[in-house]
C-alpha positions as CSV (number, residue, x, y, z in Angstrom):
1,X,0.0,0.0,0.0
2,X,1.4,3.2,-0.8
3,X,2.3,5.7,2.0
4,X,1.6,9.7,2.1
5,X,4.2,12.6,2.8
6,X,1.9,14.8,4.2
7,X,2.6,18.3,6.1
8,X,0.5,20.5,8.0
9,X,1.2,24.3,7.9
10,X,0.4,26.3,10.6
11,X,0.3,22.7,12.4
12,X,0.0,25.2,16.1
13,X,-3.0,27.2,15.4
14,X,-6.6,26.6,15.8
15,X,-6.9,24.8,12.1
16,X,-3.6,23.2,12.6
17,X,-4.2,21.5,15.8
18,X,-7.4,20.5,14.3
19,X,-6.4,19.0,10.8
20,X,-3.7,17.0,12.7
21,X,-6.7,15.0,15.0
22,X,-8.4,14.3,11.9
23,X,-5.4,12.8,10.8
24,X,-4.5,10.8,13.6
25,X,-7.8,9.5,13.6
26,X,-8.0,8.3,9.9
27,X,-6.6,5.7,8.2
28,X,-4.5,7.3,5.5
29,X,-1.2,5.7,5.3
30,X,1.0,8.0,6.2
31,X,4.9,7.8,5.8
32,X,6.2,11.4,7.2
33,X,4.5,13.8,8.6
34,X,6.1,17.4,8.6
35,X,4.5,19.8,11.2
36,X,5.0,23.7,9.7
37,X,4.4,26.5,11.8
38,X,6.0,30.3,12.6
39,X,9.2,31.2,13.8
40,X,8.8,31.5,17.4
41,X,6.8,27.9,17.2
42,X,10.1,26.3,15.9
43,X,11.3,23.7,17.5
44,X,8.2,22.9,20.0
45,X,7.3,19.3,19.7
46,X,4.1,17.9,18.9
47,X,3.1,13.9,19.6
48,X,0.9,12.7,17.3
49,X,0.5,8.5,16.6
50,X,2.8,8.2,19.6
51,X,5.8,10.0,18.7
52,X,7.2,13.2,18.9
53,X,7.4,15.3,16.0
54,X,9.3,19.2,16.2
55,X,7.6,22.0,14.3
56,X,10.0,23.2,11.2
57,X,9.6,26.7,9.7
58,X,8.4,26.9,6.0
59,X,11.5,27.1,3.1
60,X,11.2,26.5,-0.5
61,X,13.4,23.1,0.1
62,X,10.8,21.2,2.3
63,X,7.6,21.3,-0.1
64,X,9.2,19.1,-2.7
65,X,9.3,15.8,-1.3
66,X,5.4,16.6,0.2
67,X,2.5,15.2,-1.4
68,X,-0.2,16.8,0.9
69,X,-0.4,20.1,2.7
């Protein structure tokens, strides 16, 4: 089965926070998930499916390899 890139912008914030329980409650298969937020929101750390992912700031390098935002 294949498996999804997926990244959330704005992963933080009210829609964010949201769109990431609708995730962890579906069945897509996802390979990566990329959590995208502001500067100042760098680095905090965000468990989702049991582990812990760190919130990245947005650069033209990281969409390419993402399927879904």
């Amino acid at each position: 089965m294949k498996k999804y890139n997926i990244a959330v912008v704005g992963a933080l914030g009210n829609v964010g926070t949201e769109m990431l329980d609708i995730l962890e409650k579906s069945e897509l298969p996802i390979r990566d998930l990329l959590v995208m937020d502001t500067l100042q929101n760098v680095g905090r750390k965000i468990l989702w499916r049991g582990v812990n992912h760190i919130a990245v700031s947005y650069t033209h390098l990281t969409l390419p390899t993402i399927l879904l935002v």
